[in-house]
C-alpha positions in Angstrom: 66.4 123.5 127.8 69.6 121.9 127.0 72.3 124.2 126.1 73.1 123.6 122.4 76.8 121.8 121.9 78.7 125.5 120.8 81.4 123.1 118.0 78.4 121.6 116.2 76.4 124.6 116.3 78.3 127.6 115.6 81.0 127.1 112.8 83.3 129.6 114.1 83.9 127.7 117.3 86.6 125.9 115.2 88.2 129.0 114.1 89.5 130.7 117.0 86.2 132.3 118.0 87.2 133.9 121.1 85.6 131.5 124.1 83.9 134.8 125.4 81.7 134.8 122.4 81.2 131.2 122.0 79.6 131.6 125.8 77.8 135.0 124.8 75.8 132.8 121.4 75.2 130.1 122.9 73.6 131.9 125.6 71.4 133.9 123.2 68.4 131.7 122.5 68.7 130.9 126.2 68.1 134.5 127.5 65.9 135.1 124.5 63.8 132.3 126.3 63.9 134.0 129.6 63.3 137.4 128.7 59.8 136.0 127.1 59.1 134.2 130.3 59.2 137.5 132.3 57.2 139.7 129.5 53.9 137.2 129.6 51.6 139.0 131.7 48.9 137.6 134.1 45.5 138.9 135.1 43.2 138.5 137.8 39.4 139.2 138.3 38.2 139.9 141.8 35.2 140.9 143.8 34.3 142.3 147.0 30.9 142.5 147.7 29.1 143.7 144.5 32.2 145.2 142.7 34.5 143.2 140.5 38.1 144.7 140.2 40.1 143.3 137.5 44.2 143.6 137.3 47.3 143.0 134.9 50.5 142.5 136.2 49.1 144.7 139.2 47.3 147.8 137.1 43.4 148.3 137.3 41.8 147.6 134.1 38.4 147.6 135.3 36.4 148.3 138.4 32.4 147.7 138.2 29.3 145.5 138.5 29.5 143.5 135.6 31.5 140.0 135.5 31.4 139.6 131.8 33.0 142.7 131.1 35.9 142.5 134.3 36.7 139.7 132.8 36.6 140.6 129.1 38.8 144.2 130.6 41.3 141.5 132.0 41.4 139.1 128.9 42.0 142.7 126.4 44.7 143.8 129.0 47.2 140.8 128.3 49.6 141.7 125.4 49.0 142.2 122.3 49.4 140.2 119.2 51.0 137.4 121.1 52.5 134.2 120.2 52.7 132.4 123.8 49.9 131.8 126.2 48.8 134.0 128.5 46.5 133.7 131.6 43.3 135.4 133.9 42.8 134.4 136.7 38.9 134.3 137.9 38.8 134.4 141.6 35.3 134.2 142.4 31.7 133.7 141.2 28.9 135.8 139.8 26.2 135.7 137.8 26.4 138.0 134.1 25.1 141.2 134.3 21.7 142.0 131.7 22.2 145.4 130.0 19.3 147.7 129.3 19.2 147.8 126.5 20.1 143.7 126.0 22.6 143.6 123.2 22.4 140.7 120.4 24.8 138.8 122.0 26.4 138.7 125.9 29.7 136.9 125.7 33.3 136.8 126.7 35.6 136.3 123.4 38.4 134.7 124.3 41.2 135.7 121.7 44.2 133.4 120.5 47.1 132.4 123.3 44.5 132.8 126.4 44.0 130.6 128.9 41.1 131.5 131.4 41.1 129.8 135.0 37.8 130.1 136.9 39.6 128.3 140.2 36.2 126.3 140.6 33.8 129.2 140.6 30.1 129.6 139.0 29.8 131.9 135.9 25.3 132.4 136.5 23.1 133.1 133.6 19.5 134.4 134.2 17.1 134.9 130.8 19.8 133.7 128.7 18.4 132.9 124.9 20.7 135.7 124.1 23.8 134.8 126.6 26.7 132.7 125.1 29.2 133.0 128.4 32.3 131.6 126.6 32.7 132.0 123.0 35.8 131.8 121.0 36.0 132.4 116.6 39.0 131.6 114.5 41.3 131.6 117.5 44.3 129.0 118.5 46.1 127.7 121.5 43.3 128.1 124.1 42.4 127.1 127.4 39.1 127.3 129.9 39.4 125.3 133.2 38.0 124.8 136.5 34.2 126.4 135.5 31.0 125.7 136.9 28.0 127.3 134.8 24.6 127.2 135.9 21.1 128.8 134.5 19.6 129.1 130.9 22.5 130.2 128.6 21.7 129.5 125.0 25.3 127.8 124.8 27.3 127.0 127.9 30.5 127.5 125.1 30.6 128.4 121.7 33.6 127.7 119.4 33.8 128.3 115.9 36.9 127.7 113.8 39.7 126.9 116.5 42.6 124.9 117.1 44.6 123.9 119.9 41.9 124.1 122.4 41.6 122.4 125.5 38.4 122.6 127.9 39.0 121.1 131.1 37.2 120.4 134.6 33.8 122.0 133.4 30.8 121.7 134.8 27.5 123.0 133.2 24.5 122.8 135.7 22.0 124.4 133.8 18.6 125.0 134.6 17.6 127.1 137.5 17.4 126.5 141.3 14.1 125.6 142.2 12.5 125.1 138.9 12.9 121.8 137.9 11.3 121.9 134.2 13.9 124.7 133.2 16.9 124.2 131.1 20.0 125.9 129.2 19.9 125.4 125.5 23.1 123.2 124.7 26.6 122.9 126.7 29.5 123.0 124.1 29.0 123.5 120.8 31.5 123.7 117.7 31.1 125.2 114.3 33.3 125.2 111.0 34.7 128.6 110.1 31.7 130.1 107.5 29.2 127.6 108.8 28.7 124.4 110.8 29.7 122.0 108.2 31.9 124.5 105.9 35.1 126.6 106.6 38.4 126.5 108.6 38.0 123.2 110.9 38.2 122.9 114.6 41.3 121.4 114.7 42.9 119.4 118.1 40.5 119.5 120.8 41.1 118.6 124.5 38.1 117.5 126.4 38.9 116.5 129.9 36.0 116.1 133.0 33.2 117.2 131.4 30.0 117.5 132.9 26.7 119.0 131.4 22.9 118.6 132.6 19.7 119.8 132.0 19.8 121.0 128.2 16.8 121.7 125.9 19.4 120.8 123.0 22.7 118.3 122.9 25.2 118.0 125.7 27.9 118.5 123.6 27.8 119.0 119.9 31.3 119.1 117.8 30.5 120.1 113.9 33.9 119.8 111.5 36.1 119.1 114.1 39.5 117.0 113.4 41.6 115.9 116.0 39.6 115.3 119.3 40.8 114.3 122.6 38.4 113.2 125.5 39.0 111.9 129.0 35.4 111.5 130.8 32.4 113.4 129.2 29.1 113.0 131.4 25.9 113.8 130.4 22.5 114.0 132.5 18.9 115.0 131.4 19.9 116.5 128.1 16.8 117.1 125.3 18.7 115.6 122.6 22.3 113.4 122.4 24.8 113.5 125.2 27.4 113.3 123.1 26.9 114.1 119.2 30.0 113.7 116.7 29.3 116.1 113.5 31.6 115.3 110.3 34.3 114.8 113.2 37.3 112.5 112.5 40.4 111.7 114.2 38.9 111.4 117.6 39.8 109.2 120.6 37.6 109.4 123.5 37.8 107.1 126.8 34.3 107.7 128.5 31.1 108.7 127.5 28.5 108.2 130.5 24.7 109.5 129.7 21.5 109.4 131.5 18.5 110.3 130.0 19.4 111.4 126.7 16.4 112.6 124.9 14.4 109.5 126.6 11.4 109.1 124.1 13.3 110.3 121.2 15.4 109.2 118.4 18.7 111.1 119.7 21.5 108.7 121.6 23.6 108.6 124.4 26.6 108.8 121.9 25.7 109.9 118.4 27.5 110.0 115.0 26.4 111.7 112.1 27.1 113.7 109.3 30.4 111.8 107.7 31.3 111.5 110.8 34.8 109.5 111.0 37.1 107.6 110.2 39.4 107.1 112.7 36.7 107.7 115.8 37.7 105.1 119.2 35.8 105.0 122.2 36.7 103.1 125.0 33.3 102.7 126.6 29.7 103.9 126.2 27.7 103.9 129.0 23.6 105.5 127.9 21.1 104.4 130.5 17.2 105.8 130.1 18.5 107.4 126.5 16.4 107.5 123.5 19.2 105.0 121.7 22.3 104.2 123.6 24.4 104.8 120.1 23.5 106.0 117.2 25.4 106.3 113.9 24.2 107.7 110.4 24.5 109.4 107.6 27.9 108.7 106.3 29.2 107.8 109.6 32.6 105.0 109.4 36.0 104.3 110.8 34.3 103.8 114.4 35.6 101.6 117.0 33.6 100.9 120.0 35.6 98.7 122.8 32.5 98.7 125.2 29.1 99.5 125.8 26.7 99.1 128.5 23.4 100.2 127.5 20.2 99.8 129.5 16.4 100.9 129.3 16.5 102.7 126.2 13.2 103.8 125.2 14.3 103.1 121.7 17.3 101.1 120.0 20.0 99.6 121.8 22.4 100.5 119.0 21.2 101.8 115.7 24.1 101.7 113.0 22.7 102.8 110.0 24.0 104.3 106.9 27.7 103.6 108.4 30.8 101.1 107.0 33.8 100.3 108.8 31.8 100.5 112.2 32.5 97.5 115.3 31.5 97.3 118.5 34.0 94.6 120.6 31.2 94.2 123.4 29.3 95.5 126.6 25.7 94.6 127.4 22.6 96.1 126.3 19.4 95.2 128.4 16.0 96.3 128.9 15.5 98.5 125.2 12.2 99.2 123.3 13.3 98.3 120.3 16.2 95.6 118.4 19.5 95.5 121.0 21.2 96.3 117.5 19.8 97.4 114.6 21.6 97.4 111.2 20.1 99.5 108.9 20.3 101.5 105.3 18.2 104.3 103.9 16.1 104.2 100.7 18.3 106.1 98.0 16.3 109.4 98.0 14.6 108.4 101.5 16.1 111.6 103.3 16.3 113.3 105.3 19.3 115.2 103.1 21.6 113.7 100.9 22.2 109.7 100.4 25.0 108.2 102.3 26.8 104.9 101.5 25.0 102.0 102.8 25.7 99.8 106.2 28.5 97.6 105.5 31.9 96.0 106.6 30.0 96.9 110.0 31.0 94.1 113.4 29.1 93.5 115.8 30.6 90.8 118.6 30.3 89.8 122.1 27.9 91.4 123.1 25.2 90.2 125.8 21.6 91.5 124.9 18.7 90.5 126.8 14.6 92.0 127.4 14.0 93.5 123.9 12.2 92.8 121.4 15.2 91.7 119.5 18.6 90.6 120.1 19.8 92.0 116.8 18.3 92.5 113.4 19.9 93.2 110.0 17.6 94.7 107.8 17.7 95.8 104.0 17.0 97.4 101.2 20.9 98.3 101.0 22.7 96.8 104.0 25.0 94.0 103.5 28.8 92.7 104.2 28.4 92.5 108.2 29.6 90.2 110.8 27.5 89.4 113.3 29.5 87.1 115.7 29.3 85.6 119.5 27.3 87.0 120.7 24.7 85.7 123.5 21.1 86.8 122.5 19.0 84.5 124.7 16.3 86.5 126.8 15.1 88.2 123.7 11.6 88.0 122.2 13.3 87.5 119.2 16.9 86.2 118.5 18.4 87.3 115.3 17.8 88.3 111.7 20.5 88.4 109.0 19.0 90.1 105.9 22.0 91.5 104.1 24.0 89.7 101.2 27.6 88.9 102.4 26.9 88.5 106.1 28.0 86.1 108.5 26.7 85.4 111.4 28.0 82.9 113.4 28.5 81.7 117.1 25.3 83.8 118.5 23.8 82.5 121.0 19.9 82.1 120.8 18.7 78.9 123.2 
């Protein structure tokens, strides 16, 4: 902190204000700083053999079996109604404790100004339709780091009407050991404040290393979520998208990598739906074995794609449909069972839902697509005003169809 200039900041300075108080204000706001510092308190969460022991600032706060609730005694010991961050310290792994009788819900809420700090350990969920291990409502300024999950939880994390959040250097495993047709539900999850797509938004979201497998439902799933920051998010054997964008704007995201997406299925690698946008970059797409690689509808636009590379989808390379202001720079897409690229629009009143505005001012350019049935196909009743430019199509069955009024295709490379 740089000590404020005492003339420019206090009037009195230039009135004879003895020096000794001069020193004394400006050192206020420094010691009020300080004297913050030391008050944050810190908790840990330990175990020795089958007993977990959690501490604040050195008191017992709990002393039991159960994980969930040493670390819930921890979170509830730090201070009160605070305004700064404040951490617990998870210092080894478990598995969350079943009561008899099983409540509605099992989770740890994490309250405003926490940060939780698992130190690379495994949180364990056995039977888990009604275990949420993480969740967090209308809270702000939070942090979860360093977690492995594994088992069946019904959400890995559970967030509903936050801000300020940052997830970082997760892991969801799910599915358990031995059994390999088991699965979690879904890994991260967000929800508007009343509902998923209504209420307070999820507002500034740090997503950094993010790794989630074997889910019945999406990877990760962010409903009403504005402002979104991603490093890497990975995705393996997940039953529907790795990544799906709910009426989320303002995002930028450097990585998405998914295998096996919902192979068989209409979900995507990467997924945008629901006025989804604008403002939404990605760096790079990766989707390999997915249902689609990407996947936009249903109002989606403002999406910037730099690069894909897509491979043995059992569906569409890329389907854009029902989406404006959409362009993908380039990448390869090889090997789909359907169009490399699809441009599409909805009947009005085709549903599912509500209408959505129609495919348009949508670029698709320098791409490579090869082994599908089509390079890339443009198809009405409502699409129109695309670019469709360099891009090399040979190896196709078929090349390229432009169907749309106002679109220009040109430089595409068929022969």
């Amino acid at each position: 902190m740089t000590p404020p200039t005492i003339s420019s900041t206090f009037p009195n300075a230039a009135r004879g204000v003895p020096s000794h108080g001069r020193l004394r204000a400006a050192l206020l706001p420094i010691l009020g700083c300080l004297v913050a510092a030391s008050a944050a308190r810190e908790g840990e969460v330990v175990r020795v053999d089958d007993t977990w022991q959690s501490k604040v600032e050195g008191a017992e706060v709990y002393r039991g079996p159960d994980m969930v609730a040493a670390i819930q005694a921890a979170v509830n010991g730090l201070t009160p109604g605070r305004e700064h961050k404040e951490t617990v310290h998870v210092r080894a792994s478990g598995a969350v404790l079943l009561p008899d009788p099983m409540p509605e819900l099992v989770s740890i809420e994490i309250p405003s100004h926490t940060v939780l700090n698992f130190h690379g350990h495994t949180l364990h969920v056995e039977e888990g339709e009604r275990v949420v291990p993480l969740r967090a409502r209308d809270a702000r300024r939070i942090e979860v780091r360093n977690l492995r999950i594994t088992g069946t939880p019904r959400f890995g994390i559970f967030m509903k009407g936050c801000q300020e959040v940052v997830l970082a250097n997760l892991r969801l495993e799910l599915g358990l050991e031995g059994d390999p047709e088991s699965r979690g539900g879904a890994g991260i999850r967000t929800e508007g404040g009343d509902a998923p797509w209504s209420g307070e938004w999820n507002r500034d979201f740090v997503l950094d290393n993010i790794y989630v497998a074997n889910t019945r439902g999406h990877g990760v799933e962010l409903w009403r979520t504005d402002g979104l920051t991603v490093t890497t998010i990975t995705t393996r054997n997940t039953g529907y998208a790795g990544l799906l964008l709910n009426q989320t704007r303002n995002a930028k995201i450097d990585l998405v990598d998914a295998w096996r997406a919902n192979p068989g299925g209409g979900y995507a690698g990467f997924r945008t739906a629901n006025d989804a946008g604008p403002n939404i970059e990605v760096r790079r797409v990766v989707a390999v074995e997915c249902g689609r690689g990407v996947f936009t509808v249903s109002g989606s636009q403002g999406i910037t794609i730099h690069e894909v590379e897509i491979a043995r989808s059992t569906g569409h390379g890329m389907l854009i449909e029902d989406t404006e202001n959409f362009v993908v720079h380039g990448g390869t897409i090889v090997d789909c069972g359907a169009e490399g690229v699809r441009i599409n629009s909805r009947r009005l009143g085709q549903g599912p839902g509500s209408d959505h505005h129609p495919s348009s001012k949508v670029t698709v350019q320098n791409l490579r697509i090869m082994g599908c049935p089509w390079g890339i196909r443009e198809t009405l009743p409502r699409t129109h005003g695309n670019r469709i430019l360099n891009n090399d199509l040979r190896g196709n069955r078929n090349c390229l169809e432009v169907q749309g009024e106002g679109t220009v295709a040109e430089g595409n490379r068929c022969e």
